[in-house]
Structures are given as C-alpha cells and as structure tokens.
N, C-alpha and C positions, 0 to 999 in steps of 0.2 A: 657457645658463641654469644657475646653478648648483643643488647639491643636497644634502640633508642625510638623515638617518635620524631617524624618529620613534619614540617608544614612550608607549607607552597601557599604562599598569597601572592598575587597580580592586582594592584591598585591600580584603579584607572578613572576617566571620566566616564561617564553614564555608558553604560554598555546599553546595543540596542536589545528590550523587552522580548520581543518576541526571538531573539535568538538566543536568549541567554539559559536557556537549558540545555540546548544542542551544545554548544561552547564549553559549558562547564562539562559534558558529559563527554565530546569529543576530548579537553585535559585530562580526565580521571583516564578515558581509556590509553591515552596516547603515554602517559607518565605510565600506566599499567605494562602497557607495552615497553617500554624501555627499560624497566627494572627487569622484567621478563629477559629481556633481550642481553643482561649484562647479570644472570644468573643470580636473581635478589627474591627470587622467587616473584609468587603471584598472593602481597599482602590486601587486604581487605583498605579502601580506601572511602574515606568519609565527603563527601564533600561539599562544599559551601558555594553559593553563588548570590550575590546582590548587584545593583544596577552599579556599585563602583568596584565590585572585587568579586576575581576568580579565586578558590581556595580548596588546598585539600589538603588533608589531613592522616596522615598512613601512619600506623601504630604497631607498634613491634619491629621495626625493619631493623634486620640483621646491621649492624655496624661495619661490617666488611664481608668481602665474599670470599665463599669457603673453597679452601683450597680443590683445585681439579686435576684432575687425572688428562696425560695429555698423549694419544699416540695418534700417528701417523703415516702409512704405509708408502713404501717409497718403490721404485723398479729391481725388478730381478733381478737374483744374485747373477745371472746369466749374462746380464746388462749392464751389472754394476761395474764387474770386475772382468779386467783382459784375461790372455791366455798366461799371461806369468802373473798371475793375481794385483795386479794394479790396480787402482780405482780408475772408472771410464768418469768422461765429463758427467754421464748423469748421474753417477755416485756422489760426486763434488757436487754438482747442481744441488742436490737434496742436501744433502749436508750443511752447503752455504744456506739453504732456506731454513730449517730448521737451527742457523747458527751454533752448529759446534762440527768438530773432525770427522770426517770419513770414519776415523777409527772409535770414534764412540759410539757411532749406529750399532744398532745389533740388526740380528737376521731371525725369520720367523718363517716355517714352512705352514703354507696357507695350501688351498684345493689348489692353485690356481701354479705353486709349486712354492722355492722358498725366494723372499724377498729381503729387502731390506726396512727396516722400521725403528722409529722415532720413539722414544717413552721418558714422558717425565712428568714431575708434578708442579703445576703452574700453582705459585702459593697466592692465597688473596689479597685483595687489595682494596682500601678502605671505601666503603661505600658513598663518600661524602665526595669522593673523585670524579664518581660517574654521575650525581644529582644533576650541575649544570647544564649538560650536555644532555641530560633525558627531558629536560624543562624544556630547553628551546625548543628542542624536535617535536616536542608536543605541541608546543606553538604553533609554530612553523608550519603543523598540520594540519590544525585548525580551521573548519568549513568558513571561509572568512573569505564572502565575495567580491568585496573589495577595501585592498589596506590603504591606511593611511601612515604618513610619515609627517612629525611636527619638527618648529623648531627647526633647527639645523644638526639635528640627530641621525643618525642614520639609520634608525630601524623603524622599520613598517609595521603597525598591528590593526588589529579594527579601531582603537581606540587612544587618544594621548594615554601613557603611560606613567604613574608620578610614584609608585616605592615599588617594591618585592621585598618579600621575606621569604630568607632559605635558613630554616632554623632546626636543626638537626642534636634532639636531645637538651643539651643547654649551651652550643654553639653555631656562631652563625656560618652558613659556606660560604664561602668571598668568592663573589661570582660577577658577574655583568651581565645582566638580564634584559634585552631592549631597553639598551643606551641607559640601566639604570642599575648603581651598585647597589646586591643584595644587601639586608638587614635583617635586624629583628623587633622594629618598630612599624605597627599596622596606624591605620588611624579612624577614628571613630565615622558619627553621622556627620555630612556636610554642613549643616547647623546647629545642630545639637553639641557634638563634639568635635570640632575640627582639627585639633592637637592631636598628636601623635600618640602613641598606649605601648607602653613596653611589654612585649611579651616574655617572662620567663622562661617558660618550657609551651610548648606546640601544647599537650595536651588542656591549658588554661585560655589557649585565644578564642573561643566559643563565649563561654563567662564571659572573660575581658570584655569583647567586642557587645554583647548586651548590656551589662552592668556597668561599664564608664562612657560604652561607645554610643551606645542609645542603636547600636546594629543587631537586629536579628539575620546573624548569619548564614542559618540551615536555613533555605527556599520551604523545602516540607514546612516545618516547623512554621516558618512566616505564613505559607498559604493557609495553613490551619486558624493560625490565629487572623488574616484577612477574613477569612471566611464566619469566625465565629464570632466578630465584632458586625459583622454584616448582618448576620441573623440574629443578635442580639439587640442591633438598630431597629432593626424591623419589628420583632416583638414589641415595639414601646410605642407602635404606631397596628397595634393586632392587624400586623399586615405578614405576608409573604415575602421572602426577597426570592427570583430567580438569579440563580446564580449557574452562570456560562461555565461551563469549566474552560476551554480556551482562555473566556475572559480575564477569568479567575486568577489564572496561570500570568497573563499578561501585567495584570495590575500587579502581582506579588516581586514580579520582578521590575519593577519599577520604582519601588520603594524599601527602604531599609527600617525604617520605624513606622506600621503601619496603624492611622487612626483613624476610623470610622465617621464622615459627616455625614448626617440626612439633609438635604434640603427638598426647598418644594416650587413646583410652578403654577401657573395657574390653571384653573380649572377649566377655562375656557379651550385650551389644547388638547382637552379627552374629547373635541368633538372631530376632531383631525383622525386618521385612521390608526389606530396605537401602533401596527408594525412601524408606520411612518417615523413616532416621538421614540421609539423602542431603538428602531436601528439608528438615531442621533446622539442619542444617551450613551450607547455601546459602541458602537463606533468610533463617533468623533470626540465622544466625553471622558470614555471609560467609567461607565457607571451602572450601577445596577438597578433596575427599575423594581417598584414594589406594587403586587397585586392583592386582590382581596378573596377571599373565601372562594368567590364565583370566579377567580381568576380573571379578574378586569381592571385595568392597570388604575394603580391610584396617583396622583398628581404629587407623586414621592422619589423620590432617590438618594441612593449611598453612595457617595465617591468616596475613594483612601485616599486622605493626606499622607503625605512624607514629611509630616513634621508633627507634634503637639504642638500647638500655637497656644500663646495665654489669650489669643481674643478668637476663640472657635465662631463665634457668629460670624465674624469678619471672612472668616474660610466659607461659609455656607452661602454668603450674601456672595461675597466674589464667584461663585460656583451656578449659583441663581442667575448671575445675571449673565454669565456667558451662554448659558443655554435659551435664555430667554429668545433673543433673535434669532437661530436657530428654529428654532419648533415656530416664530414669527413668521418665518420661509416659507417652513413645511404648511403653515394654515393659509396660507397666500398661495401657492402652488394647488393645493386643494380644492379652493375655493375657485380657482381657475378652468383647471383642467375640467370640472363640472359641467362648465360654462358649452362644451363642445361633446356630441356623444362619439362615443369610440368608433362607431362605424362612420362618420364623418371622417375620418383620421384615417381609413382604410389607402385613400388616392397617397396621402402625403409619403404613405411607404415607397413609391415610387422614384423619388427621392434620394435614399438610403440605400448603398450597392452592398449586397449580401456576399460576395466573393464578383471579382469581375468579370471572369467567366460565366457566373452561373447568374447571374442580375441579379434587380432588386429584390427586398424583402416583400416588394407586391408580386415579382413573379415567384419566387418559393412561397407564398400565400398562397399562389392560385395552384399550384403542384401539388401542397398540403392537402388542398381545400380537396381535391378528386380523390388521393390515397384517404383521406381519413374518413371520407365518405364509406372509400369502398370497404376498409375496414369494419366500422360500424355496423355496415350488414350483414357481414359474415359473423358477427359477434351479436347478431338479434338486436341492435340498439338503433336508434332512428337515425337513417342516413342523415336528412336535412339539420341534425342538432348538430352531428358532427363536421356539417360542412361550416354553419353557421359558427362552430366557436371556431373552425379553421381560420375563417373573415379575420374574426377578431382578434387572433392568437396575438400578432405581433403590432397593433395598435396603441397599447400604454406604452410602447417606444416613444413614443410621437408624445408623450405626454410630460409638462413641466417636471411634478413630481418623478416621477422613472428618471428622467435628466440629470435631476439633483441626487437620486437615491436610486441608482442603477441598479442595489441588490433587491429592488422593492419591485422587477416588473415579474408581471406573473398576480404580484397579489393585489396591483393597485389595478390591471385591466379586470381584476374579480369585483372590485370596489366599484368600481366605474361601469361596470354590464349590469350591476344588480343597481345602478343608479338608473341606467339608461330602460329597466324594464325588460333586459333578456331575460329567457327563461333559466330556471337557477342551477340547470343541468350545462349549459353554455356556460353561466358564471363562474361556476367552479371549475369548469376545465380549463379555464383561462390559467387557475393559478395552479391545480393537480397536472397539468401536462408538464410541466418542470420538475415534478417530483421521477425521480429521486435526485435532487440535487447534490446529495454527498452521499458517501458510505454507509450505509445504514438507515437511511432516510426510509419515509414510509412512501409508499407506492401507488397512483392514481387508483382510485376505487370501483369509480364508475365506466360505464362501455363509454361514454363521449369523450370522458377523461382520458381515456387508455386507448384511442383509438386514436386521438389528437396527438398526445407522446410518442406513439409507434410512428406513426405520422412522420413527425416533424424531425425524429431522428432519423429515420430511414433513408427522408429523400434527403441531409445532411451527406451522411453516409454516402450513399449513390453518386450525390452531385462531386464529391471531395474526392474519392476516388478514379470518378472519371476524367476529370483536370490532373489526374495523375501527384495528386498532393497527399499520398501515402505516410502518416505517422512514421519517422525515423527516429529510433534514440528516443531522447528526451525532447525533441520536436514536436507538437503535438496541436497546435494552435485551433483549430478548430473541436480537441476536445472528443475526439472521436472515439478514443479509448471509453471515453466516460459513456457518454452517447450507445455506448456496442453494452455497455453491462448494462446500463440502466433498460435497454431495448431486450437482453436475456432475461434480465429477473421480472418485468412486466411479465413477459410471455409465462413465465417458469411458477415464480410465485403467487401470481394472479391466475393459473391455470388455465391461459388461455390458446387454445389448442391450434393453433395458428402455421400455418407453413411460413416461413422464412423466405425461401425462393420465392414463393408466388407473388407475395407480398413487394418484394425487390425488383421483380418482373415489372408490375405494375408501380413500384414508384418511377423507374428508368425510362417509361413509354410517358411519363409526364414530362422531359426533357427534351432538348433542343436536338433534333436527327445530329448534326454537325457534331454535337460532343460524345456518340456512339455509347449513350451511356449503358445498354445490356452489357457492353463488354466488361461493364463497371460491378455485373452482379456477382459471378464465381469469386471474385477476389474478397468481395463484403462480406459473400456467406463466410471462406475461412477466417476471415480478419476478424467476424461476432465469433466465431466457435473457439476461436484458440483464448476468447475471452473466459471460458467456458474453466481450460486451467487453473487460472486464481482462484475461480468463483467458488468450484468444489474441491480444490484443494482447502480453504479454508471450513470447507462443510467436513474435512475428514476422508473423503471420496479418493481412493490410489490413482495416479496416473495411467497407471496401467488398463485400469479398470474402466475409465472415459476414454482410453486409446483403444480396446475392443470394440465399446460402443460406438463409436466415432470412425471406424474403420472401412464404416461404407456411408460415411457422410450426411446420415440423416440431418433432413433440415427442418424438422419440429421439433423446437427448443421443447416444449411440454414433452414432448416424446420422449425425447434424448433422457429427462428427466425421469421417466418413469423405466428407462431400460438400466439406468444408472442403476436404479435402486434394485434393479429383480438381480444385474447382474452381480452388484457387492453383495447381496444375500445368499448367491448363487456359487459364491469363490470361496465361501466358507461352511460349505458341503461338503461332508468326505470325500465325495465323487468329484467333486471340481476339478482338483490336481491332475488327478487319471485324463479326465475327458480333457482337458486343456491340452495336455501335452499328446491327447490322440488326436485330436484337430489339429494341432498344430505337425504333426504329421499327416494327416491326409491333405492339409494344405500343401504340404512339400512335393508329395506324390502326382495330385495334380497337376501341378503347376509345371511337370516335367513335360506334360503328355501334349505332343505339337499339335496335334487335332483335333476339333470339337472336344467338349468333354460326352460321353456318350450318358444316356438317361434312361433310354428304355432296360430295365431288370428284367432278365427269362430267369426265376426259379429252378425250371426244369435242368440248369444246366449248372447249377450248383454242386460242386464233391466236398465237400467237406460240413460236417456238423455245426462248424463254429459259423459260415456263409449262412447258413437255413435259421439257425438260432438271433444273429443281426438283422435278416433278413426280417422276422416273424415278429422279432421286438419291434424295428419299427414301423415293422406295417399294423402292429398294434396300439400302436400312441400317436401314429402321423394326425390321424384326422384330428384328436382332440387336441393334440400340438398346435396344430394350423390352426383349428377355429380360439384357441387362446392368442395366439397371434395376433391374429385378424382384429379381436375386441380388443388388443391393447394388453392381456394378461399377462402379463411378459415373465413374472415370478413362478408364478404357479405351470408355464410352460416349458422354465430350465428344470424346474421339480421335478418334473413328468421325465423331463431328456435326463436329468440326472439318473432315473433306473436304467439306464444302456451303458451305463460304467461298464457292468461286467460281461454281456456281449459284444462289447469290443475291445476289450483284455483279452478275451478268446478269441476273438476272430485275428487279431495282430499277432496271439502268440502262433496261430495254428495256420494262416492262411496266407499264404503268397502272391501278392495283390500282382505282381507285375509278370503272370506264367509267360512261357514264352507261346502258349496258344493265343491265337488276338480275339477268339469268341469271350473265352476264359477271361482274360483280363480286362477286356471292356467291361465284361458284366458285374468285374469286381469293381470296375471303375466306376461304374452308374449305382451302385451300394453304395458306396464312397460319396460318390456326389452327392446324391440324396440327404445324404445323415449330414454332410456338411454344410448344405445348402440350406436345411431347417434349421442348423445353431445360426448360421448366418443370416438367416432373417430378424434375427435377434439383438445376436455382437460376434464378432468374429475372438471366442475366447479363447483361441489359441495365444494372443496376446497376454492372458494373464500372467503373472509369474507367481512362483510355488509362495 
C-alpha cells in the first residue's frame, strides 16, 4: 500500500503563551485519535507549535485504508423464518440494515444455536477523505476556555484564524477549516517574513519555515536555542543566568525568531529586597535575572526579542526603561513599609474578613497563636517563639509591598521581623510556615517553622469544614487539598511524631461554640488520610498495602509512615500470601460470631496437635511481638509473625474452629482472636492481595 506525508498547519494570531503546549498536544492527540478511529493506524506524529501556528507533521500515512473484513450476526434462524419458510419482519429488518436480500444472508451455527449472518468485504477508501473531518474534531476538542468568533465568520476558535494547510504528499485536500479554504501556502515571521512560502511536499515546511521564514517551528528546538543564547549572554558578563523552566517554556512560546538582549538597571535597586526586583522581571517582564558566583543578583537581565532588529541598543534601552518604574515602585513601597513595625500592623488585621463565618485574619491570628504554642511544646521548641511568629504571621498582608507583589508575603514579613529586631527563629518562620508552597518545594525546618505551618493549616481546615464548605470536584477555593498534603509531608518527612486528632481537637476548642467545630474533626482526619493516596502512590507504595494499614485508622501520619514500610517489606515474604489470606479468614470466622468475641484460652482443653502447636508458637513470640509493637518496630515484628505461616496451615488444614461443642469452639475462637488481634495492632493484612 502505498504512502505519503501529511501536514496540518493552523495560522493564526498570537496564540496565548502559556497554553500553547496543551493546545498543540491536545491536536497531535485528537488528529491521533481520529485516524485511530477511521483505521489509519497509530502513525508517529511530529509536531510544531509557535505563538501564530499550530502544526503537525505525520510521515508515512497509508494513502487509503485497507480493505476490511465485515460480519455481522443477525436473529435466529428460528426467528428469521415462519412455519412455511418465509422470511419474518426481522429477517427483512437485518437484511434492509445491512442493504441487500433476505436471500443473500447466510446462516451460521453459533453456541447459542444457528443464526443469520452478514459477511463482506468493505474495500478502502482514500485517506485524503477522512483528513477534514479528523482536523475539526480535533479542534473542536481542544481545552479552549473561552472561543472567540471574528469578523462575520462563523466559526469560534481561541484565536482569529488567517490560512490552514492540508497538504498530503504533493496535493492539497480542499477542505474548509474555520471559515478558511485549505492550502498549501504557510507564511513566514510577522516582520521578518510576512509573504506567504510555498510549500512543496510537507516533509520541506520545517527548512522552509526557518530558512525564508525566519520561524523556528519545533518549540524543543526553539526552547533549546532560547535557552542557549541566554547562557551565552551571561557568560559575556561572567555572570549566571537562572533560568525558570516554566519561564523558559513561556517566553519560547511567545516568539518565533528568538534573540537574546542583556540590559541593565541601576544599582541602586540591589538595595530593595532582590525577591522583590526578581519577581518584576519574571512576572511582569518576562525576563531572566543574572547572579554572581555567591549567587547575589547583579543589576543584569536577558529578555528575547521576537525580532533581530538592526538597532539592538534601541531594544535594550526600550527594555531599561520600562522596568525602570517598576523596581521605582518596588523601592518606594520598601522604603515605606519600614517606616511601620510589623507588630503595629497586628490591630489592622481586624479589618480583613478571613471567611465570614469564621472572622478576621485577627481572630484566625489569635486561634493560630494558642495551636502553635501548644505545638511547639510537644515538639521541645519554645512555646513563646511560636506564639510570637503566630502575631506576626499574617502582618506583611497589611504591608504596601505584599499589596503590590501578593506572591511576595511570607518573605517580605521575614524582611520586615529581621528589620524590626525579632528573634531570627520568628523571622524565618514568617517565611518557612508557607513552605511547601508547591509540589516538591522544600519543607519548614525549624520547630517554630513547623509548628506555625501545622498551625495555620489545621485551624484552616477545622474552620472550612465546619461552615460545611467541603472541597467538591474541582471546587477548591480555600486550597485545602494543598493545605491537607503540605500538613502530611511536615509531619511524615520531617519526622515529627505527632497525633493528628489531638492536634484537631485542640485546634476546634479555639473556635466559636455556635459553629460546633469538634464535629468538624472526624471528617478532616479522613479528608488529610485519603491525601495519603496520591502521596504514596507516587512513592511506589500498593494501594492495597496503605488500605491494610489504614484499616483501623491510625492518626499519626509519622506512624502510618513507618507501618507503610514494615508492611511493603512484609508482602514480599514467602509467608505473606499464606498469612494474609489466613487473616483474612479468621477475619470472616469472627465476624460471624453474635457474641463477645471470647479471650480467655484453656490449653487443657485442646484435641488436636495442630491447636497445641498454634497455641505454643504464639505464646512463644507474643511477648517480643508486643514489646516490638509497643517501640514502634513494626518490621522486625511481622518477621517474628511471619514464623507462624506454618502453624497455621496446620491448624486450618486439621482443625475445625466452629465444633459443634461451645467450650470447644470458643476456645478455638480466643486462639483465633489473639493471633488476629496482634497482626491487627499492626495492619489488618488480610487486605493485601497476592
């Protein structure tokens, strides 16, 4: 069969940056899917993305699809046909569906007995048929939150639309792509090249679109070369460039022809706090700041033009001085906020309604200020520090700076405590009780730090739940999702051995009687634990394996942590399998039994070898079981249970737990309990699976 190359170009006006790899990635899959879908197989597709064109590129695609094989099974011959062999309506029904006579069906005896049945071979049909129609749908389906419509056109995209190319081999498909007839004319950079560029054959418009277009069309390709004009700026100034990958990504798709300018501002603005000029530059500039050896930002930065200009200084001087007022702001804001200490700023919280239920950010201040107290002292860390940075938590709100650069609080109240003379274990928690702000981020270090964080997320938690404002969906506004992991991995990764409940308990007793917030606790402990999912799914950790441990609810996240680990060690013991599936039958056996479960064991009334041999084993390892328990050894105490595999293979093959004597079978039933009751202190591994 033979085969040709296609390409798919979308011209358009500037498509938005930050969406434009979603976009191009939802087209490759959506066009993926549609050739899938009309039997063109699953070709390897290339694809292009710049701020004016979607583009892809699929190489080898069959020219037509290959002839199919077509059957059909239709109603019993018992149904088909009368008593004097006529056809019934649903012999005709099938027949007119499959379009042709009654008498051309054939029949075929199946299990089910003999039927009527359809066979033919459907021949192919030219692939250039099905392209339009896989184009829009892909469109069509495109994460695109709100379309627009120009013009007096009639089709909606994110973007004015001005050519398409559907260029298949060395013809084009005549098609109508949003309101615009396909081609096989792309067009170059918006100033560089603004004429149109014939494309020959699909595998040349990569060339073309560089070499007449002045477009680097592959995003990789372009980020590469952003990035390595960035760092080659930088070297010429024996400086550093930090380079955002987000950023990075952002700026590449913003431009088509990408060229490196340095400019500078003045030095007077390194006296400003650098996050301050750092987050203006990125942000509002898109630009890369440059540090030095000691990593101390130098009064440098790289923007990309979208154009080579013949008067480069002209680009660098226009770039200076838009940032100039800017960073003007940021040293005016600075110089202000100074003017006032943070704990003066404490009343104006007052002010500011934290949810309206639950009041100001001075009443969650003062709620803070008691839980993070009481934390710190269960954590050995000085109560009064951590009441102290609670004061001050939410104060750089209040402050000019924060106002202007809202992603800036947390580090400008660490600026402002180490201005006003707090101690520099308060200063820092100011800005570490935010951590972990995103996936991955690094985690508060210190006990004030991490005591402030638990803090301030908990009685979140506590208060949002008990106003009944439960995360649904993609609803999430208070961020409590994020709040519940970042509140797990303190506890977990910082090793802090902490009860959950108690901690909840005591945030809920800082709340208003009226909003009943205890009732608010049971629902926050599941609502952190099911965060528990994600967290060690991504560590490798089986579902299964956190559903044993979890199965009687432990609420120290450290704990839960370290049962994780003895019981994944534990499922991959020879003995595991056995023992799992003998819990999980003595779990069944019990749970039959309508009354107490009985505990006291009489030896003496034991008949069978296989009862005395269970029996002996664990009355041989209880005690050093328990006292591993007890200390936390949670690994070295399924090791130890793991030697009762084979006395209880024996006692199940030989021993009849439910006689019909009721001394008898209680006393099998308190053996039973016992052995269950000590994996159960552990995890209930009946849950594992093989």
């Amino acid at each position: 069969m033979s085969q040709a190359d296609l390409l798919i170009e979308i011209g358009t006006e500037e498509l938005p940056p930050r969406a434009l790899q979603t976009l191009c990635n939802a087209f490759a899959e959506g066009v993926r899917h549609g050739l899938q879908e009309n039997h063109l197989g699953s070709p390897d597709i290339h694809q292009y993305a710049t701020p004016r064109r979607l583009a892809l590129l699929i190489k080898d695609l069959p020219t037509a699809t290959a002839d199919r094989s077509i059957e059909q099974h239709g109603p019993p011959l018992s149904a088909a046909f009368d008593e004097d062999g006529c056809p019934t309506k649903a012999a005709e029904g099938f027949a007119r569906k499959c379009g042709i006579k009654v008498e051309e069906l054939q029949s075929e005896d199946t299990d089910k007995g003999s039927r009527l049945v359809y066979r033919t071979t459907r021949p192919g049909e030219p692939t250039a048929r099905f392209i339009p129609e896989i184009v829009r749908q892909a469109l069509d389906k495109l994460p695109i939150p709100k379309r627009m419509r120009w013009g007096d056109l009639d089709a909606w995209f994110v973007r004015p639309v001005h050519w398409v190319v559907l260029l298949f081999g060395n013809e084009v498909i005549e098609a109508e792509i949003l309101s615009v007839s396909a081609g096989r004319q792309t067009r170059g950079h918006r100033f560089h090249h603004p004429d149109t560029i014939y494309i020959p054959a699909p595998a040349e418009y990569e060339v073309l679109l560089e070499s007449e277009g002045k477009v680097i069309a592959d995003f990789d390709r372009r980020r590469t070369a952003v990035r390595a004009q960035i760092e080659q700026a930088a070297s010429q100034h024996q400086a550093s460039a930090v380079i955002d990958a987000a950023l990075l990504d952002e700026v590449t798709a913003m431009v088509e022809w990408p060229v490196a300018v340095t400019g500078r501002f003045d030095e007077r603005f390194l006296d400003v706090p650098q996050e301050a000029l750092i987050s203006t530059m990125k942000t509002n500039q898109k630009y890369f700041h440059l540090v030095d050896n000691d990593h101390r930002l130098l009064p440098l930065f790289i923007t990309i033009s979208n154009i080579e200009s013949k008067q480069p200084e002209q680009v660098q001087k226009g770039n200076e001085r838009v940032i100039r007022p800017r960073f003007t702001d940021a040293e005016f804001f600075w110089q202000q906020d100074r003017q006032t200490p943070l704990a003066q700023r404490l009343e104006s919280l007052k002010s500011v309604v934290f949810q309206q239920k639950l009041g100001t950010l001075y009443d969650k201040t003062q709620r803070v200020e008691k839980l993070a107290g009481a934390i710190a002292q269960q954590l050995g860390g000085d109560k009064q520090l951590a009441i102290r940075a609670a004061q001050l938590c939410k104060c750089d709100l209040m402050t000019e700076m924060v106002g202007e650069f809202p992603e800036l609080q947390g580090i400008m109240g660490r600026y402002y405590a180490e201005l006003d003379g707090e101690q520099p274990q308060v200063a820092r928690a100011l800005d570490d009780y935010y951590k972990p702000r995103f996936a991955g981020d690094d985690l508060p270090g210190e006990v004030i730090s991490q005591s402030l964080a638990l803090a301030d997320r908990l009685d979140t938690l506590v208060g949002i739940f008990a106003i009944g404002q439960i995360p649904t969906g993609d609803k999430d506004p208070f961020a409590l999702r994020r709040a519940a992991l970042g509140t797990l991995r303190i506890f977990i990764e910082q090793q802090l051995d902490l009860d959950l409940q108690t901690l909840l308990e005591q945030s809920a007793a800082g709340f208003d009687n009226a909003l009943n917030a205890p009732e608010a606790v049971e629902p926050v402990i599941g609502f952190i634990l099911d965060r528990l999912k994600a967290y060690y799914r991504d560590q490798g950790i089986r579902a299964d394996v956190l559903e044993a441990v979890t199965a009687n609810r432990p609420t120290r996240p450290l704990d839960i942590e370290q049962r994780l680990k003895a019981v994944d060690h534990f499922r991959q013991l020879d003995a595991a399998e056995s023992l799992a599936a003998a819990n999980k039958r003595i779990g069944n056996i019990l749970k039959k039994v309508d009354s107490p479960l009985p505990e006291q064991i009489d030896p003496t009334r034991f008949e069978e070898d296989a009862e005395n041999a269970l029996y002996d084993a664990l009355a041989g390892l209880q005690q050093q079981v328990q006292q591993q328990i007890d200390q936390g050894d949670y690994q070295p105490a399924l090791a130890t249970l793991a030697g009762l595999r084979e006395p209880v293979d024996q006692f199940f093959d030989q021993v009849m737990v439910m006689a019909d004597d009721d001394a008898l079978r209680n006393n099998r039933l308190a053996l039973l309990n016992r052995l269950h009751q000590l994996f159960l202190q552990i995890a209930d591994i009946a849950k594992l699976q093989g």
